[in-house]
Backbone as CSV, one residue per row, in Angstrom:
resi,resn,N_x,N_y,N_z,CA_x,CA_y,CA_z,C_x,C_y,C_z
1,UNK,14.153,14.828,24.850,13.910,14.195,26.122,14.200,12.699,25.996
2,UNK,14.903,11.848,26.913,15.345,10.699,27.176,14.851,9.835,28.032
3,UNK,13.900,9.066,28.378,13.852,7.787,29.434,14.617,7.114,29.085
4,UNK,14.464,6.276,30.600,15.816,5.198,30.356,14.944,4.422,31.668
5,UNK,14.652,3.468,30.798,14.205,2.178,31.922,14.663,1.165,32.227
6,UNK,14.322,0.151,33.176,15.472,-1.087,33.480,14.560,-2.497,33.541
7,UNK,14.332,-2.989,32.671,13.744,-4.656,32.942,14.495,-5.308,33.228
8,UNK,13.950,-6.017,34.038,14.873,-7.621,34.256,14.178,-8.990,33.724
9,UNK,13.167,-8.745,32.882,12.484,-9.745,32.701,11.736,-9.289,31.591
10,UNK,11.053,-10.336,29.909,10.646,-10.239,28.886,9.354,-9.846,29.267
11,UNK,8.665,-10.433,30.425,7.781,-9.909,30.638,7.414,-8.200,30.738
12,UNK,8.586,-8.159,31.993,8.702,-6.438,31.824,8.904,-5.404,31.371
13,UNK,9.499,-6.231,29.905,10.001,-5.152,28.559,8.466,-5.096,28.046
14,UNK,7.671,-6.466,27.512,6.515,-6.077,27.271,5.891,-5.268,28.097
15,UNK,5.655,-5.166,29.421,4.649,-4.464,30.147,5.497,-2.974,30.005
16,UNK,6.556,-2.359,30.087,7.009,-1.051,29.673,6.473,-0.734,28.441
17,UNK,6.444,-1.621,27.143,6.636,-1.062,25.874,4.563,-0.278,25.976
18,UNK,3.602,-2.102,26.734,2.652,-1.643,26.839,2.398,0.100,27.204
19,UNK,3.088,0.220,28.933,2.766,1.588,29.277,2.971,2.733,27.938
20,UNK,3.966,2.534,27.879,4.349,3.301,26.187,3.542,3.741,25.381
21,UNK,2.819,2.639,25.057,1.834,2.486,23.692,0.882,3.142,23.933
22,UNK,0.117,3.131,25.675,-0.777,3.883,25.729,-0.681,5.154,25.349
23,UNK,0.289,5.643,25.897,0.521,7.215,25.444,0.873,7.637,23.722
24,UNK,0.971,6.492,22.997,1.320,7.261,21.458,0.470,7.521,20.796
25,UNK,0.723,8.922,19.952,-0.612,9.540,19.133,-0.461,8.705,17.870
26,UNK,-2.070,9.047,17.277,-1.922,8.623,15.712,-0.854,8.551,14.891
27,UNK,-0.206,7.686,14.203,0.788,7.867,12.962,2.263,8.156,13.922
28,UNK,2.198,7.940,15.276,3.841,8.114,15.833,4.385,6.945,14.878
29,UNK,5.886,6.915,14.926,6.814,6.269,14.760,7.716,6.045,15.351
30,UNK,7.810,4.607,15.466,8.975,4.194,16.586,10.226,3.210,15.968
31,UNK,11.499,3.996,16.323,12.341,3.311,15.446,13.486,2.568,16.263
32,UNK,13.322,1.183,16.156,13.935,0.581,17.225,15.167,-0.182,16.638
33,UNK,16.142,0.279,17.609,17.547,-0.374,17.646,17.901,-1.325,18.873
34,UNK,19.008,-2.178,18.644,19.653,-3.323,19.659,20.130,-4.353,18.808
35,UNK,20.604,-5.195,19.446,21.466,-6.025,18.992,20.449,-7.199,18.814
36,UNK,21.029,-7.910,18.188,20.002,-9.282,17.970,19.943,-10.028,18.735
37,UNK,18.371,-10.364,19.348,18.092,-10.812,20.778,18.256,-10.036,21.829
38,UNK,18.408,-8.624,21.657,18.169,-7.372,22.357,16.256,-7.163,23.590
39,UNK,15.423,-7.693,22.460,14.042,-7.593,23.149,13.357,-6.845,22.066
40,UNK,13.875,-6.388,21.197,13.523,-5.362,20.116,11.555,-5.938,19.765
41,UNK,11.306,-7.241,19.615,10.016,-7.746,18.969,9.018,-8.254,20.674
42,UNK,10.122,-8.377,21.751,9.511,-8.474,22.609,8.403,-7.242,22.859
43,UNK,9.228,-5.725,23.162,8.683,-4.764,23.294,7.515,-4.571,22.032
44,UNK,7.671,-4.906,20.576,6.688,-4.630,19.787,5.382,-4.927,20.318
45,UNK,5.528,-6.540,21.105,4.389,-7.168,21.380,4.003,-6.016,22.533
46,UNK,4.806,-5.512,23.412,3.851,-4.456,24.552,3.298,-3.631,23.277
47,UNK,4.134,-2.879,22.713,3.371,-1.811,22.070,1.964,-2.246,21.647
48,UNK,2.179,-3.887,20.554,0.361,-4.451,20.022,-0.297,-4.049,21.294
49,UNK,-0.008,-4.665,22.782,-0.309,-4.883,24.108,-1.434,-3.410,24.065
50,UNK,-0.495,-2.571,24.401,-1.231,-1.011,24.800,-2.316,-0.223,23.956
51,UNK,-1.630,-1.350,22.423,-2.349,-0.139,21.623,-4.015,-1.372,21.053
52,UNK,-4.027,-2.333,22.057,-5.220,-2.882,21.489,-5.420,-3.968,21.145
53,UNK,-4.184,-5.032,20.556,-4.024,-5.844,19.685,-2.986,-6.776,20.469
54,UNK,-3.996,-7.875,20.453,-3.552,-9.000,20.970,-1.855,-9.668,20.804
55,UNK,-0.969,-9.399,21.351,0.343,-9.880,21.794,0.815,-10.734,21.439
56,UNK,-0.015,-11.748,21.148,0.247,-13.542,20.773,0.230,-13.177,19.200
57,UNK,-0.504,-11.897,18.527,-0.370,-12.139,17.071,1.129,-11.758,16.151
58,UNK,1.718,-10.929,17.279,3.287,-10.411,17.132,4.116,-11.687,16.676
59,UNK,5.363,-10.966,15.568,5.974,-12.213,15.610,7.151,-11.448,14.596
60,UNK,8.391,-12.081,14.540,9.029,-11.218,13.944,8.972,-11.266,12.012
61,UNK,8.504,-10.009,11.159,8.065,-10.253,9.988,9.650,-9.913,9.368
62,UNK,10.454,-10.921,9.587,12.456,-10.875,8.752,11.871,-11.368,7.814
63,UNK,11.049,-12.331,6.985,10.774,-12.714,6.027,10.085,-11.899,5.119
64,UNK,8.445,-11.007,5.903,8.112,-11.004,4.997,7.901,-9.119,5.121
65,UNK,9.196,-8.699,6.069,9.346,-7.181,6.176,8.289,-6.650,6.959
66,UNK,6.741,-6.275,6.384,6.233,-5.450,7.159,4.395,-6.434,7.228
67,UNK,4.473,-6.371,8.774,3.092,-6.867,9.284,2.199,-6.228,9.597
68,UNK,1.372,-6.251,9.363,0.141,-5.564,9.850,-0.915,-5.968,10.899
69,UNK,-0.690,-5.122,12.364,-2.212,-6.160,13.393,-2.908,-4.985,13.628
70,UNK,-4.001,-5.441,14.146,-5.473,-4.563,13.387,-6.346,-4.818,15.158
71,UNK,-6.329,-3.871,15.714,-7.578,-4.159,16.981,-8.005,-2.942,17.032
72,UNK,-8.051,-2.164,18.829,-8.358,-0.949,18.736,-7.809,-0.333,17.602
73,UNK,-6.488,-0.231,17.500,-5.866,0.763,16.712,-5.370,-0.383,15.736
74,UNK,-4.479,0.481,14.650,-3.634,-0.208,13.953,-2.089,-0.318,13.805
75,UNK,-1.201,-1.603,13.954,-0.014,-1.361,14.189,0.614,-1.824,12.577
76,UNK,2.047,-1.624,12.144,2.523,-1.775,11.225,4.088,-1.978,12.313
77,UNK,3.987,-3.497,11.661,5.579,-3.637,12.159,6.780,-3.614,10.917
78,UNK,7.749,-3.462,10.850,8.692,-3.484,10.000,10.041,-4.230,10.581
79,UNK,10.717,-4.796,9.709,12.049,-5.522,10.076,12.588,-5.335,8.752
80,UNK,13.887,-4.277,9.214,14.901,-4.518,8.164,16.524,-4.820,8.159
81,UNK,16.097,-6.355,9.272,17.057,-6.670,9.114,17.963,-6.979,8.102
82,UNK,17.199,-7.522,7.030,17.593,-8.395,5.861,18.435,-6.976,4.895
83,UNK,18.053,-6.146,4.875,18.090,-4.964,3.767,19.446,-4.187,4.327
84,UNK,19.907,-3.126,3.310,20.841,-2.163,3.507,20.327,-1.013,2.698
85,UNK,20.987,0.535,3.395,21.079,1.094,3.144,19.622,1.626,1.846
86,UNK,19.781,1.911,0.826,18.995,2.297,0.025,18.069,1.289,-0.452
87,UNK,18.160,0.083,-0.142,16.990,-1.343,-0.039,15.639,-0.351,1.062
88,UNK,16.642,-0.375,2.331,15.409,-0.131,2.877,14.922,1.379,2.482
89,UNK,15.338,2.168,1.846,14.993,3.965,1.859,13.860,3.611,0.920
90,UNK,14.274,2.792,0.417,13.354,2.408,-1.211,11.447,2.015,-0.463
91,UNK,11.848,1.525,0.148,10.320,0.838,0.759,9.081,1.910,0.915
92,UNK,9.186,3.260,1.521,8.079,3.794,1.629,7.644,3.558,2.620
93,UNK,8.370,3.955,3.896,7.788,3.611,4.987,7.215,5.199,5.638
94,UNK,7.828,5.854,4.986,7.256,7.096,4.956,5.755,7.439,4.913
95,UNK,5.306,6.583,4.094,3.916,6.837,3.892,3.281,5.897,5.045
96,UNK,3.652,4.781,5.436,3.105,3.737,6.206,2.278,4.402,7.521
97,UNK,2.359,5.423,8.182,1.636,6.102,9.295,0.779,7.203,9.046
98,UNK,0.376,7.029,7.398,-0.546,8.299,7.157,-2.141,8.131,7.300
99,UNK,-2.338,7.039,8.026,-3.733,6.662,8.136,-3.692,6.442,9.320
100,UNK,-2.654,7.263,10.269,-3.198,7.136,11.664,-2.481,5.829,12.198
101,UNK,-1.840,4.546,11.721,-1.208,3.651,11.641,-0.201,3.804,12.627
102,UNK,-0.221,3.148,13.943,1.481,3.451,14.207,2.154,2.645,13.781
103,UNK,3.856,2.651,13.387,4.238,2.406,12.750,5.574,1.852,13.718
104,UNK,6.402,0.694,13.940,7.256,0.068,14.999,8.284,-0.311,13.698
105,UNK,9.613,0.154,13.612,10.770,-0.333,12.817,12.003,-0.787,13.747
106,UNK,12.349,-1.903,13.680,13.096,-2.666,13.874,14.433,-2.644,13.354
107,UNK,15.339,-2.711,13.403,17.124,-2.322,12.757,16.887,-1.282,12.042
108,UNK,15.816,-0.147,12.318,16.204,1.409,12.092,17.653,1.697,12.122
109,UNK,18.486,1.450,12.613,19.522,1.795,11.864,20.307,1.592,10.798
110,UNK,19.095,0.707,9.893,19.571,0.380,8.212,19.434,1.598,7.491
111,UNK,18.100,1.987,8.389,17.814,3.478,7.282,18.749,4.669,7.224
112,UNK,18.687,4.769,5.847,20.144,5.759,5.784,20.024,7.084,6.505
113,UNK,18.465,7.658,5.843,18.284,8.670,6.653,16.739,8.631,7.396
114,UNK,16.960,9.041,8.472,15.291,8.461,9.608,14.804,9.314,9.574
115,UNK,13.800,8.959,9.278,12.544,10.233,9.280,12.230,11.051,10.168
116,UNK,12.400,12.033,10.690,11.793,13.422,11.256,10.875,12.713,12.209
117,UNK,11.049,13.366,13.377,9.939,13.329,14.553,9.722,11.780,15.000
118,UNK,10.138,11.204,15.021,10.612,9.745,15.411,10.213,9.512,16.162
119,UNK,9.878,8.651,17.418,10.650,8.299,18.819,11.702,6.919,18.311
120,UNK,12.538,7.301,18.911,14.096,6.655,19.306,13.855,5.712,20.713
121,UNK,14.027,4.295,19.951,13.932,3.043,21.392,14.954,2.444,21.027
122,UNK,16.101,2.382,21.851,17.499,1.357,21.748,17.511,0.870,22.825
123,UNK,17.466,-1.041,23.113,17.285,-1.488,23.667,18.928,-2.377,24.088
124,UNK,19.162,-1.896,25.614,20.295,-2.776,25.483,20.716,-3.666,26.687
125,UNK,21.208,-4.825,25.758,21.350,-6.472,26.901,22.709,-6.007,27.643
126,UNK,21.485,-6.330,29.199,22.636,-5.839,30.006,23.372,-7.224,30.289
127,UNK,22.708,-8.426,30.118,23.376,-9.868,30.310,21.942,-10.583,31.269
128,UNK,21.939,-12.070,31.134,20.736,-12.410,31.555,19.450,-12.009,31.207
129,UNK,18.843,-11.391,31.816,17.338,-10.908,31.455,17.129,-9.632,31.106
130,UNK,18.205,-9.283,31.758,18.377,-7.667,32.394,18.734,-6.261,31.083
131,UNK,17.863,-5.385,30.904,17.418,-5.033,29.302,17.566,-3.425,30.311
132,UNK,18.353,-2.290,29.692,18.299,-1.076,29.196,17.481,-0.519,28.133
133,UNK,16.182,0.077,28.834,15.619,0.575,27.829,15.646,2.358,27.240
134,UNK,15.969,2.749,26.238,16.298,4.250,26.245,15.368,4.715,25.053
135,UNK,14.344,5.770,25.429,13.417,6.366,24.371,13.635,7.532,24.393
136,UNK,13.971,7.939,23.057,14.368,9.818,23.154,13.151,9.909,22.264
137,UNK,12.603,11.176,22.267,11.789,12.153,21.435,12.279,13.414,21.051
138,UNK,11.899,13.990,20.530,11.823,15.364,20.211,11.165,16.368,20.976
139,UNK,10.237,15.645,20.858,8.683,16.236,21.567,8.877,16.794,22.916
């Protein structure tokens, strides 16, 4: 199954990603693609948004890979931009959602091979503000 939503504004990517978040179970995984400056960390912040955790603590972790924010629930962000191929397979992100953790990856398409049962968010600049949002599942 596929949505496909339309922001025109950062605000409204956060407030989509929020609606989103409400609905994800324990330990989902969300593996997000777009181009750089796509909205990719905007939407993370809805997801903190929905799932509990204050918005302002979001920020993009390219330095230090994977962040952790902690409210109602718990989020685990990841960025692998920096990495390739078997850099990032190496990390163990596999395990990162086994405590119920959701888990938000960023240039998912470094990973060579993506883990099973996913949700799929590719975010794309339509020009200006204006953001294509597309979430496939399985489910």
């Amino acid at each position: 199954m596929t949505d496909v939503l339309r922001t025109e504004s950062e605000d409204q990517t956060v407030a989509a990603a929020r609606r989103f978040a409400e609905r994800l179970p324990p330990g989902a995984l969300v593996l997000l693609t777009g181009d750089l400056g796509a909205g990719k960390t905007a939407f993370v912040r809805g997801l903190a948004a929905g799932l509990g955790i204050d918005p302002d603590d979001v920020s993009s972790p390219t330095f230090t890979l994977i962040q952790e924010y902690a409210g109602a629930r718990v989020l685990r962000h990841v960025d692998l931009y920096r990495l390739q191929g078997a850099e990032a397979d190496d990390l163990g992100l596999d395990e990162l959602n086994e405590d119920g953790a959701v888990v938000a990856i960023e240039w998912a398409e470094r990973l060579s091979a993506p883990p099973g049962g996913a949700i799929r968010v590719t975010i794309v600049d339509l020009g200006e503000d204006v953001r294509e949002i597309r979430i496939h599942s399985d489910r």
